[in-house]
C-alpha positions in Angstrom: -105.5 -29.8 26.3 -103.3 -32.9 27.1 -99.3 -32.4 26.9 -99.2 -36.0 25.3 -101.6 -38.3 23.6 -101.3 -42.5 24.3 -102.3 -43.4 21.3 -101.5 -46.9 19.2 -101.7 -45.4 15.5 -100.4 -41.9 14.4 -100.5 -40.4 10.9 -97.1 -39.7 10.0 -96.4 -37.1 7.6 -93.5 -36.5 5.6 -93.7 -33.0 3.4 -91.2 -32.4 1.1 -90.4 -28.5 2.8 -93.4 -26.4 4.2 -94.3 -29.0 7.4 -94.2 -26.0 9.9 -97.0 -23.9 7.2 -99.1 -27.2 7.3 -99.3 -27.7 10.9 -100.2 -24.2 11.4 -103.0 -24.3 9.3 -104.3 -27.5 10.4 -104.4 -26.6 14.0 -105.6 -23.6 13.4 -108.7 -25.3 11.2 -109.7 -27.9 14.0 -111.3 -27.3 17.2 -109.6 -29.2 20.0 -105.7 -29.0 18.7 -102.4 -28.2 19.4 -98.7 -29.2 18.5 -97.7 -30.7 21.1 -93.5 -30.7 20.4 -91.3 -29.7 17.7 -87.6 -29.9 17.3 -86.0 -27.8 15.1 -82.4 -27.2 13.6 -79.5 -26.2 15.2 -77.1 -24.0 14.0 -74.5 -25.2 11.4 -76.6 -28.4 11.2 -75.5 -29.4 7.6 -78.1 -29.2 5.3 -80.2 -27.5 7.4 -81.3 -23.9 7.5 -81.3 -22.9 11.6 -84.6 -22.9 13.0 -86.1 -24.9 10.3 -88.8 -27.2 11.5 -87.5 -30.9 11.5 -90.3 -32.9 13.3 -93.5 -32.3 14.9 -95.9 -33.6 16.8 -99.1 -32.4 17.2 -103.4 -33.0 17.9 -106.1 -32.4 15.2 -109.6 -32.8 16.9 -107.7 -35.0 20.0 -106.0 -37.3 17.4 -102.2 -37.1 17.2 -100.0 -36.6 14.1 -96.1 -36.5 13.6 -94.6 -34.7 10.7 -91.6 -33.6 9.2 -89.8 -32.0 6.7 -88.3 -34.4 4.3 -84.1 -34.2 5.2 -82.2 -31.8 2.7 -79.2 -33.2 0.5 -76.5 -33.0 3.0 -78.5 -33.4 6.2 -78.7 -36.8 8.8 -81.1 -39.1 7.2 -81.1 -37.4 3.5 -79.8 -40.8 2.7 -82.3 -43.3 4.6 -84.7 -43.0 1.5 -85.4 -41.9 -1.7 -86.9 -39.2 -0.2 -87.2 -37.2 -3.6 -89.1 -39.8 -5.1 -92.3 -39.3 -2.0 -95.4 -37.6 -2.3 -98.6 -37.9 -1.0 -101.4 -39.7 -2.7 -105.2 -39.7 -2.7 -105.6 -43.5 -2.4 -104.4 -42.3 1.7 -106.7 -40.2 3.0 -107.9 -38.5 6.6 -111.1 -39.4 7.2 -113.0 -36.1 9.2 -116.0 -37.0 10.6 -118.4 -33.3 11.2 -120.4 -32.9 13.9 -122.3 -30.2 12.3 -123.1 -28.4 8.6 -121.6 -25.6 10.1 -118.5 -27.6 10.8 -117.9 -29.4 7.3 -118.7 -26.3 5.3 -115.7 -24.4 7.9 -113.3 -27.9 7.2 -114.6 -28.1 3.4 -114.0 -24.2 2.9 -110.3 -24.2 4.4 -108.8 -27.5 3.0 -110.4 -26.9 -0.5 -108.7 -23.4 -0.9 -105.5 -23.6 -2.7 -106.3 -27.6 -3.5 -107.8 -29.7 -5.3 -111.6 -31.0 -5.1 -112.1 -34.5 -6.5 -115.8 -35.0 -5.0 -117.2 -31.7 -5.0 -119.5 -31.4 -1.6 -122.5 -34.2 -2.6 -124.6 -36.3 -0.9 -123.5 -39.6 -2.8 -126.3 -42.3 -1.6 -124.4 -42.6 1.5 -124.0 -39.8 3.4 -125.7 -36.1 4.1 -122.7 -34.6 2.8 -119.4 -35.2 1.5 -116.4 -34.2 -0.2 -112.6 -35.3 -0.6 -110.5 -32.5 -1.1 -106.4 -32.4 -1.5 -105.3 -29.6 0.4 -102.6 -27.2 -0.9 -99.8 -29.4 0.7 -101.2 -32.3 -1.4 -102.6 -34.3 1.9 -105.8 -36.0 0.8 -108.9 -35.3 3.1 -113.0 -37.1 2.9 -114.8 -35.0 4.8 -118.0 -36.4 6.2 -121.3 -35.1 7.7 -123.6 -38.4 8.6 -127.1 -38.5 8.5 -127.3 -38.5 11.8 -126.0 -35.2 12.7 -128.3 -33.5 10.3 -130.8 -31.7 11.8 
């Protein structure tokens, strides 16, 4: 896998405390990924607790992301934003395009555990199969399998 992705548009998420729990489980769900850097903080950092995951970056399926944990009360950049006043929303979503039944049922299975279904797995008029999911760290997901990968 590539060290670094050139790439003009990156998701950026911003979770309100469990970022490192999220990118673990989303690497681990999708073939072809890694995190590619991380910086975490240092000791006596105010607000933060050392070694607590500030910003990542990282690849899902060859795409990059960026994340990070929303700044604690106290910390550098707790007062940039109303940060306590973000969430994530369905009407944002990450598209997943399957390559395989086998594949969306896997991506399906591990996003829908712990999270919400909205569009339970269907076909819809417009596609072999589909669902849109919000995981357990409230990211919203459509997950696709086109008729042409059926076979």
């Amino acid at each position: 896998m590539s060290s670094a992705v050139t790439q003009k548009l990156t998701v950026f998420l911003a979770f309100p405390q469990d970022a490192e729990e999220a990118v673990t489980f989303y690497t681990s769900l999708f073939d072809d990924s890694e995190v590619i850097n991380t910086i975490r903080a240092r000791a006596g950092e105010p607000g933060w607790v050392e070694g607590t995951l500030q910003h990542a970056v990282f690849t899902l399926a060859g795409q990059q992301f960026m994340c990070i944990n929303i700044p604690p009360d106290g910390a550098r950049g707790s007062d940039h934003a109303p940060w306590d006043t973000y969430s994530f929303s369905p009407a944002m979503a990450v598209y997943v395009q399957c390559d395989s039944d086998e594949e969306f049922d896997r991506v399906f299975q591990g996003l829908s555990e712990k999270g919400e279904v909205i569009m339970p797995v269907g076909t819809y008029g417009f596609s072999a199969k589909f669902a849109w999911v919000n995981d357990r760290f409230g990211v919203s997901w459509r997950i696709n399998l086109s008729e042409s990968k059926v076979k």
